[in-house]
C-alpha positions in Angstrom: 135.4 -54.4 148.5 134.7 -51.6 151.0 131.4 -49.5 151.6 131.3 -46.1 152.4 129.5 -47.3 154.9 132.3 -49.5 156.2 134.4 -46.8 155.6 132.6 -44.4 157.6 132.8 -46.4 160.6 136.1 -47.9 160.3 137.4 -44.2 160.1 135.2 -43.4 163.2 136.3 -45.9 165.5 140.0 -44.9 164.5 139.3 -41.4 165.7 137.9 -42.9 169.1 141.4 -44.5 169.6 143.0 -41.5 168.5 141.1 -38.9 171.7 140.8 -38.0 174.6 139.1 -34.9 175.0 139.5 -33.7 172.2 139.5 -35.3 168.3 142.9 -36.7 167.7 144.2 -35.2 170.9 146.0 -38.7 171.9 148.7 -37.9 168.7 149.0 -41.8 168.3 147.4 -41.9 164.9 149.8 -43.1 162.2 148.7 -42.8 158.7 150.2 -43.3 155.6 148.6 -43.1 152.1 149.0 -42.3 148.9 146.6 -40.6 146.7 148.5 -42.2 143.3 146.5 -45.7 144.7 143.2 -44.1 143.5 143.8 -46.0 140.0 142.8 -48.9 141.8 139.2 -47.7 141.9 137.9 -50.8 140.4 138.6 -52.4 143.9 137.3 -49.8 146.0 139.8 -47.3 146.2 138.5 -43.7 146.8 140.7 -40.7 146.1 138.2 -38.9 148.6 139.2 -41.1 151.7 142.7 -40.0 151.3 141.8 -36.1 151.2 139.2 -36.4 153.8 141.3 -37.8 156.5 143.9 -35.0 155.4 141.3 -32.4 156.0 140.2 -33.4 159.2 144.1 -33.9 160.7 145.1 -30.3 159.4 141.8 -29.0 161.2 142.6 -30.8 164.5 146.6 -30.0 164.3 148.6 -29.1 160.5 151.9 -29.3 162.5 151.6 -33.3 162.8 151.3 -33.9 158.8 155.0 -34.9 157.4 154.7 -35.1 153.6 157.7 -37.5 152.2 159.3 -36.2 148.6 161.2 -37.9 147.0 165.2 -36.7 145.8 166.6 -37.6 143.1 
């Protein structure tokens, strides 16, 4: 089970690899999640992880967010 904590800094040392100069200005930082995993909260999964990192790559750059739908 994960910490916020351990959370924290796993998502801050991410970042690092993901700049430069800027936050995220390298645009090699893949993510994929999906907020529907939350159910598994008994393990450690927090619904807020998922929209924080959404928030902070729409305020560095919306344009690189590619939301996958489903057709039937």
């Amino acid at each position: 089970m994960n910490s916020k904590i351990q959370m924290n800094y796993r998502k801050k040392i991410f970042y690092k690899l993901a700049s430069i100069d800027a936050p995220l200005d390298r645009e090699n930082l893949f993510i994929v999640g999906d907020p529907k995993q939350s159910i598994y909260g008994f393990r450690g999964a927090d619904i807020e992880v998922f929209y924080d990192v959404i928030h902070d790559i729409k305020s560095y750059g919306e344009d690189n967010i590619i939301t996958l739908k489903k057709e039937l």
